[in-house]
C-alpha angles and dihedrals in degrees: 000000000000126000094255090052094046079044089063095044086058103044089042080056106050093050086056096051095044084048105043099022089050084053113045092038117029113026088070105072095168097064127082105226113234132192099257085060089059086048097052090044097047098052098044098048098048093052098047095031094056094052107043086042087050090043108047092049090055092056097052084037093064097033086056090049101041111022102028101040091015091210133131115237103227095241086075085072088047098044098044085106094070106038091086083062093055105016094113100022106051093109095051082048086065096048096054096038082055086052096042097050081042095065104067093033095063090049094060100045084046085058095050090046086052101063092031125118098230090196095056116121121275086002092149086051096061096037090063095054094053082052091055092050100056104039082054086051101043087045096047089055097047089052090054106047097042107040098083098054090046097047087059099051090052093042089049089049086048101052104104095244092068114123126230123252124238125245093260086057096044091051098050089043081058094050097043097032102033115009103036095044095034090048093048087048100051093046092048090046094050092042097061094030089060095042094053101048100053102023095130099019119118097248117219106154112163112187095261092063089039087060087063096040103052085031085066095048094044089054101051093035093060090033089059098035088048095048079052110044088041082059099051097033084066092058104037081050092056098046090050099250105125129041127203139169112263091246085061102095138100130209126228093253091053088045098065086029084062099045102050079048097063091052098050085049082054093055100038081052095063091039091055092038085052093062091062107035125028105211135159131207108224091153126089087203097058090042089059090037085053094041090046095047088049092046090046091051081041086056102050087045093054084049103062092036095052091041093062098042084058094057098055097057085048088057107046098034 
């Protein structure tokens, strides 16, 4: 792993801390923040945090190298032996190795959390910056025992004698790669966002607020998943690892149209839910379980929408 890679982890990082930590801990200003709050925190961002930050570099890491500079790093010839092994599970690979690396580090910043004085000065504060520091480090360790592997995967899809997918191979690679992690990701991000930002508010949310509230979410959700998997369809398109029709495509303008769009469909669904039924929401947990179904609907909808952008570009580079 080289130092500008290790630059972007960091920097990834630190964005992550500053957007989910201000958040949860610092935008609500009513709460008193108890251990099992540091606890829920810390197990669900490192999680998500390492694997959209790992992910995410690897995806600007292997458009630089074949699409930018178009060139084939040598450890693609030594490693051709093992490609058979993870050529359709290096994603997956990813995913385990994330979960692997998690493991350890949760139960170090739980410790931490453990002897900790929640009520010292600035906690939060260090806290956060633990939290920075081991998302960087866990990060750092799944990006290097796992690029080379992916590298190869990509370098050998790129070759020129690689041989195009069908369309039941394409689809599954779009469950297991795009719709199942980024799905995972947006509930789990909703979920703690949303906990953190009203645990130990007094909750009255009639349909009419709660239009705004999940339209919001809808809107930044597919906005998120789309700038993502647009990013990752024009390179899987490249490589030759999902096929589409040529009508399948999207252009930028449609992009940001169909995603507005979502969101207003959000909103106009409580309002005409809200002439049938009169319901309103008192509980923090059916506020989160609300927030984290319309951000998983939001995902699979950024989804399409960003796979066929990236198609597009794909199509038209």
């Amino acid at each position: 792993m080289n130092f500008k890679v290790f630059i972007e982890i960091a920097i990834r990082s630190l964005l992550e801390v500053i957007f989910f930590g201000g958040i949860y801990f610092f935008l609500n200003s009513l709460r008193n923040h108890i251990k099992i709050d540091y606890y829920l925190f810390n197990i669900l961002f490192v999680v998500l945090s390492t694997f959209s930050i790992v992910a995410e570099v690897f995806l600007s890491y292997i458009k630089k190298i074949f699409i930018d500079n178009k060139s084939i790093p040598p450890y693609i010839v030594q490693n051709s032996n093992d490609l058979n092994r993870y050529e359709k599970h290096v994603w997956t690979k990813l995913t385990m190795w994330c979960l692997l690396f998690s493991i350890p580090a949760i139960a170090i910043t739980s410790y931490f959390i453990h002897f900790s004085k929640l009520n010292e000065n600035l906690f939060e504060l260090r806290f956060l910056i633990v939290m920075f520091v081991v998302i960087v480090t866990v990060s750092s360790l799944v990006f290097h025992v796992s690029h080379h592997k992916m590298i190869a995967y990509y370098g050998e899809k790129f070759n020129e004698g690689s041989t195009p997918i069908d369309n039941q191979q394409s689809d599954w690679y779009l469950l297991v790669s795009y719709f199942i992690p980024w799905g995972i990701i947006a509930i789990m991000s909703s979920a703690l966002l949303t906990y953190g930002y009203y645990q130990g508010k007094a909750l009255n949310f009639d349909l009419h607020a709660l239009a705004f509230e999940c339209g919001g979410t809808a809107w930044i959700v597919t906005l998120w998943i789309s700038l993502i998997s647009e990013k990752r369809s024009y390179i899987d398109n490249s490589a030759n690892l999902l096929k589409f029709n040529d009508k399948d495509n999207i252009d930028e303008s449609s992009m940001y149209f169909l995603i507005s769009m979502f969101s207003a469909i959000v909103v106009g669904a409580f309002y005409l839910l809200s002439h049938f039924i009169s319901y309103n929401v008192t509980s923090i947990n059916i506020l989160c379980i609300v927030n984290a179904f319309i951000a998983f609907i939001a995902s699979i909808t950024g989804n399409l929408i960003g796979i066929l952008r990236g198609f597009d570009k794909y199509k038209n580079a």
